[in-house]
LOBABA-45607 format. One record per atom (N, C-alpha, C): x, y, z; residue in one letter. Coordinates in steps of 0.001 Angstrom, whole numbers, padded with zeros to 6 digits, always signed. Atoms other than C-alpha are relative to their C-alpha. Layout:
BEGIN
XYZA;...
This chain:
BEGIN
-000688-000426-001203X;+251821+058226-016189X;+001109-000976+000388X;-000856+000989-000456X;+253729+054887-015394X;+000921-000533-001491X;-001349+000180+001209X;+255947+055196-018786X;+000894+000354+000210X;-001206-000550-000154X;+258505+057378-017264X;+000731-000734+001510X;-000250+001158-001386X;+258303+054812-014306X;+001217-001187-000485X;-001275+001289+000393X;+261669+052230-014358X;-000211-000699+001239X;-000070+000985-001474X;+261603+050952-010495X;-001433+000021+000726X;+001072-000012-001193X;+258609+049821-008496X;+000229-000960+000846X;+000298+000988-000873X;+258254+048631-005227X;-000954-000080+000860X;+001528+000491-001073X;+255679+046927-003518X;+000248-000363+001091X;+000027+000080-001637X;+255628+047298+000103X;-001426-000457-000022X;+001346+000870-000132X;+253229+044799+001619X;+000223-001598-001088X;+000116+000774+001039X;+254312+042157-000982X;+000388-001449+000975X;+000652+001020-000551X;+252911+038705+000125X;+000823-001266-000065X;-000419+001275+000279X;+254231+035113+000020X;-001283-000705-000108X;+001305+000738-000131X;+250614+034134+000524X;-000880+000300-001438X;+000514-000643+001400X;+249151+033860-003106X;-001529+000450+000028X;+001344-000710-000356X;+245452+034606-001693X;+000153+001553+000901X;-000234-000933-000679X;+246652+037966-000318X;+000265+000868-001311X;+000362-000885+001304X;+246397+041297-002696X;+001390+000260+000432X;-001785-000553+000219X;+250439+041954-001751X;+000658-000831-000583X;-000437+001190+000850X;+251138+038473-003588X;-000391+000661-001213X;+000970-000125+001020X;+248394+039301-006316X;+000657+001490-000755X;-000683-001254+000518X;+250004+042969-006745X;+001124-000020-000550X;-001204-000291+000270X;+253588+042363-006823X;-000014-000691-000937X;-000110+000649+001187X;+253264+039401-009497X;-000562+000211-001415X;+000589-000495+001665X;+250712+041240-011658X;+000714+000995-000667X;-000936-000854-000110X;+252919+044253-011616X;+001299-000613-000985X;-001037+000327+000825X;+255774+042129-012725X;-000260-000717-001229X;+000342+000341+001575X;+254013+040672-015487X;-000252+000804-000590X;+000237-000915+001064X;+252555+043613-016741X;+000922+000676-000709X;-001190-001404-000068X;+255754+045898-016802X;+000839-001348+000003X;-001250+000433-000318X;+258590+043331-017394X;+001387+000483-000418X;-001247-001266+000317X;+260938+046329-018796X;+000106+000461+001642X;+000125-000717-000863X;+260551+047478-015514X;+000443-000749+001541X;-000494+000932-001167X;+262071+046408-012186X;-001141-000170+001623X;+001344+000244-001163X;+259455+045308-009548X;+000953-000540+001216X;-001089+000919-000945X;+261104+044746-006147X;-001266-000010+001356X;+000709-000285-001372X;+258927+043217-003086X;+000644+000392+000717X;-000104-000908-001389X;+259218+045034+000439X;-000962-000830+000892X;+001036+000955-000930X;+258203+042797+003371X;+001183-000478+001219X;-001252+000528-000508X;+260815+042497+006244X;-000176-001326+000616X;-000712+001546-000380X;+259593+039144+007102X;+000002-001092-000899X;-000020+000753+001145X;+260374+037550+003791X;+001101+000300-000766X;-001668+000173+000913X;+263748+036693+002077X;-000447-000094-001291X;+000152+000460+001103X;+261966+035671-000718X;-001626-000055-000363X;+001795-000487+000194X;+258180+036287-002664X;+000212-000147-001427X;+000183+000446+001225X;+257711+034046-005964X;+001412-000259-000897X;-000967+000506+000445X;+261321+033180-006333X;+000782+001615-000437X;-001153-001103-000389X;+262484+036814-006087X;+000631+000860+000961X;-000608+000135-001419X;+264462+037939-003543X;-001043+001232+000372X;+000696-001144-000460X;+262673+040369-001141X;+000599+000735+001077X;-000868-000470-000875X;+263746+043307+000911X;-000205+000488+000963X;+000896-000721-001211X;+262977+044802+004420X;-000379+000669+000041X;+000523-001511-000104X;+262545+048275+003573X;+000366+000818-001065X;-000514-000693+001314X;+262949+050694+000912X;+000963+000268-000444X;-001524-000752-000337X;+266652+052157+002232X;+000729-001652-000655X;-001042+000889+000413X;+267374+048492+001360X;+000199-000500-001378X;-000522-000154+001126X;+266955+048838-002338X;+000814-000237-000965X;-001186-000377+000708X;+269392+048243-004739X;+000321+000695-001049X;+000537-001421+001090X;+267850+051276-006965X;-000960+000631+000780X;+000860-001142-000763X;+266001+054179-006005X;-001536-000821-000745X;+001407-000114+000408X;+262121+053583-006338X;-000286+000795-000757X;+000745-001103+000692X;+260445+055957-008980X;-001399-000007+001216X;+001211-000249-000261X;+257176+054467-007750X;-000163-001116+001282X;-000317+001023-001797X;+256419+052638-003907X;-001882-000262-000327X;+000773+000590-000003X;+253270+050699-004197X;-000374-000098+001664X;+000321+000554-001029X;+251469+050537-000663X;-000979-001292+000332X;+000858+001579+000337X;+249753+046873-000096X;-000417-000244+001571X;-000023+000218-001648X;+249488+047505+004059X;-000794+000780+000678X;+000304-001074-000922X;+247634+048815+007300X;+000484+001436-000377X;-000282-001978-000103X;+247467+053016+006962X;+000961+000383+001245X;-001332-000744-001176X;+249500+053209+010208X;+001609-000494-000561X;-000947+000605+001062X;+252232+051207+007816X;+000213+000693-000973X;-000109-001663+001665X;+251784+053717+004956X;+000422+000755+001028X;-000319-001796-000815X;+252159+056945+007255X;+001436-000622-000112X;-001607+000321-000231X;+255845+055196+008177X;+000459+000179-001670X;-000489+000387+001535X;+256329+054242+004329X;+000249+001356-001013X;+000396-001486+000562X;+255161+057888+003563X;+001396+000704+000213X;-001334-000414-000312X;+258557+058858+005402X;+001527-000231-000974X;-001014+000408+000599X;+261271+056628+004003X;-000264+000250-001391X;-000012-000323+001439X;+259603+056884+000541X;+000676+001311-000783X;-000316-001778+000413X;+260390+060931+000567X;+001463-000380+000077X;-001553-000574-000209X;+263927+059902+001988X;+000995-000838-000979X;-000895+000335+000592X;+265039+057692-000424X;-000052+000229-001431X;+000155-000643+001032X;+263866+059822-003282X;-000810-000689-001040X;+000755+000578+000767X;+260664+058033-004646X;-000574+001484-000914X;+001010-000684+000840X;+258336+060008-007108X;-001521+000400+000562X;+001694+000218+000022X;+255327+058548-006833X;-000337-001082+000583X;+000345+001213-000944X;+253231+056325-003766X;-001453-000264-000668X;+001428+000215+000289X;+250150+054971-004840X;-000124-000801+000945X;+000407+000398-001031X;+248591+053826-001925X;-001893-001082-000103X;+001021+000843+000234X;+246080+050763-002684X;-000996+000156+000852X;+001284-000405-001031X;+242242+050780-001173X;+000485-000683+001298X;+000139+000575-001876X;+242662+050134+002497X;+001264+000332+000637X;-001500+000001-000703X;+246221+050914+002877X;+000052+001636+000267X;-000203-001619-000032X;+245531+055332+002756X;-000619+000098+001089X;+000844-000276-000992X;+244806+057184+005184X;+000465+001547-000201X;-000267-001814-000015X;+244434+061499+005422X;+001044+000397+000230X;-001402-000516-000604X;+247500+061908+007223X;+000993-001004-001015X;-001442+000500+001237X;+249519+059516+004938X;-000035+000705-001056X;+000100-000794+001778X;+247723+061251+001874X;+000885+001475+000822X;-000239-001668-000316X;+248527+065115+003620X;+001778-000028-000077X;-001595-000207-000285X;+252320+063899+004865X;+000587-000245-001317X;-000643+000199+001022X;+253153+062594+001083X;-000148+000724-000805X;-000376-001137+000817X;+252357+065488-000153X;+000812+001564-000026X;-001071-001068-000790X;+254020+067863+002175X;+001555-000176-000368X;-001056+000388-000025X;+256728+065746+001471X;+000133-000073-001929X;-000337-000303+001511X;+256796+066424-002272X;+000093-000968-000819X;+000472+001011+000339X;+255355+063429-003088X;-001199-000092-000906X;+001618-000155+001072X;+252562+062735-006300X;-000775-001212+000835X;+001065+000357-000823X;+249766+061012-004927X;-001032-000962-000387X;+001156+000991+000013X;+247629+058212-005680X;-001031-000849+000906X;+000671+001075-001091X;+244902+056445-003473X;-001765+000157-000441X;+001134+000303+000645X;+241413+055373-003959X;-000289-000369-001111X;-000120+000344+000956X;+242342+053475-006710X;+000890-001382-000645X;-000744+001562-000202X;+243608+049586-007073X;+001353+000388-001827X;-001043-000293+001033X;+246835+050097-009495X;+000308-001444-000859X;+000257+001118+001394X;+245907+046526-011198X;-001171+000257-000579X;+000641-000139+001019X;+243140+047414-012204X;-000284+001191-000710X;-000210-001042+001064X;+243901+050614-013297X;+000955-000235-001255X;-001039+000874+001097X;+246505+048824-015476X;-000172-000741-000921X;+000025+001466+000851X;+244800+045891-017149X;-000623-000808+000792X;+001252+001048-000876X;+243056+043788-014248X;+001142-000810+000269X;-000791+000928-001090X;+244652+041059-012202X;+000134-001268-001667X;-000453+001093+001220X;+246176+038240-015192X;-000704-001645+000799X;+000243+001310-000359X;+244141+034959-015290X;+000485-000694+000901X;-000323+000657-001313X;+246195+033174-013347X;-000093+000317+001590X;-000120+000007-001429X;+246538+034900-009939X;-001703+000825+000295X;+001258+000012-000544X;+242313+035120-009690X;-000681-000699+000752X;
């Protein structure tokens, strides 16, 4: 499913390396380094020495795929901009879904992932950030 994937971004992505939005966005970019990983975090310029951006609209490529790493009242919002800046596909990490984020991202013609950690559906979290 994540072969026809080129852009991901991880909303929620951490500066704090004991936090699963650190742990996501860096495993992510190791696993996939064909692939452009961009954190999302508006209070962070910067997350492991790559730059980071406030919000999706601020981009400098469309998302294929929007990683959620945050509070469910944070997804529902994310659920919005994701549709408007023409993502694919949200996978919404354990704790970050919620019914109405799952119902609105699909109304919104959105594919759908949740109940399901997207490192370790991938390969597992890489030695180092355990």
């Amino acid at each position: 499913m994540l072969e026809d994937i080129k852009v991901i971004a991880v909303v929620g992505a951490s500066r704090n390396p004991q936090k699963w939005g650190y742990k996501v966005f860096l495993a992510l970019r190791r696993r996939f380094p064909d692939k452009h990983v961009y954190p999302v975090n508006p209070n962070a310029s910067e997350i492991a020495g790559v730059r980071c951006y406030p919000n999706l609209s601020s981009l400098p490529e469309r998302p294929d795929l929007v990683v959620t790493v945050v509070p469910p009242s944070v997804t529902e919002r994310v659920v919005e901009e994701a549709a408007k800046v023409g993502a694919k596909l949200i996978w919404m990490q354990p704790g970050s879904e919620s019914e109405k984020a799952i119902r609105r991202a699909r109304e919104l013609g959105l594919q759908v992932i949740h109940h399901a950690c997207i490192v370790e559906t991938t390969g597992g979290l890489p030695e180092e950030l355990r």
